[in-house]
C-alpha positions in Angstrom: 115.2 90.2 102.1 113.4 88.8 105.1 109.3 88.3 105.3 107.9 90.3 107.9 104.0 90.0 107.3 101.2 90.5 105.0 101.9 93.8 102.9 98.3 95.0 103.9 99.8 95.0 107.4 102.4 96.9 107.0 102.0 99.3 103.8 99.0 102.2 102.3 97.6 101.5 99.0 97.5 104.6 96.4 93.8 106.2 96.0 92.3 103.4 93.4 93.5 100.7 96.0 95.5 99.0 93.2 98.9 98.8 94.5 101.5 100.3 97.5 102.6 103.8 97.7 104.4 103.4 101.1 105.2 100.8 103.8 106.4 101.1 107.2 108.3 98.7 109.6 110.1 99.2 112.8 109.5 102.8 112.1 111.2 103.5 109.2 109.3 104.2 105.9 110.1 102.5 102.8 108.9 103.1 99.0 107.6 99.3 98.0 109.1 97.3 95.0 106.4 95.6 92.8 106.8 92.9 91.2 104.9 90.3 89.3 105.8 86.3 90.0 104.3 83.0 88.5 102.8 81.2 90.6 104.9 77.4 89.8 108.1 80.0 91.4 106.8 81.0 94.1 108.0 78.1 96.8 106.1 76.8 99.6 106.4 74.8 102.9 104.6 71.3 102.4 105.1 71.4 98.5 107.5 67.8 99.2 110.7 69.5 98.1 113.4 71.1 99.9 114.3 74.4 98.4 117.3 76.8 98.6 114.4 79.3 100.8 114.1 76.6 103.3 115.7 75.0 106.2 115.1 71.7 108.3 113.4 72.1 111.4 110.6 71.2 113.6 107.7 73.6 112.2 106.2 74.6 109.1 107.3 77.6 107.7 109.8 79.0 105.0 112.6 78.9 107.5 111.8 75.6 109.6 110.7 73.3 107.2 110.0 70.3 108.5 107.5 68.7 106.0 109.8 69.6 102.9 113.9 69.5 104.3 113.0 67.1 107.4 114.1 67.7 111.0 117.9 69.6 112.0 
């Protein structure tokens, strides 16, 4: 699984605008997963600890985590 974008980018929400009925990338469409997390799991870049979802690096993001898994 790789992280493209905001879901409001790239998917249509059903009729009551409560959750995904389809989302399209690189022109192919896809029916969306849903799925529920708790907040304390979801990781972040800046949080001070270097997680399996992150990698060293000079920026500041999930994949080049410089704040959290220093720099490569």
């Amino acid at each position: 699984m790789v992280h493209v974008g905001a879901c409001s980018q790239y998917c249509q929400r059903d009729a009551s605008g409560l959750y995904f009925t389809a989302c399209t990338y690189n022109g192919i469409t896809y029916r969306p997963i849903t799925t529920r997390m708790r907040p304390e799991d979801i990781y972040r870049c800046g949080d001070r600890v270097c997680q399996a979802t992150e990698s060293c690096g000079m920026r500041n993001t999930p994949a080049s985590c410089r704040l959290d898994c220093g720099e490569c």
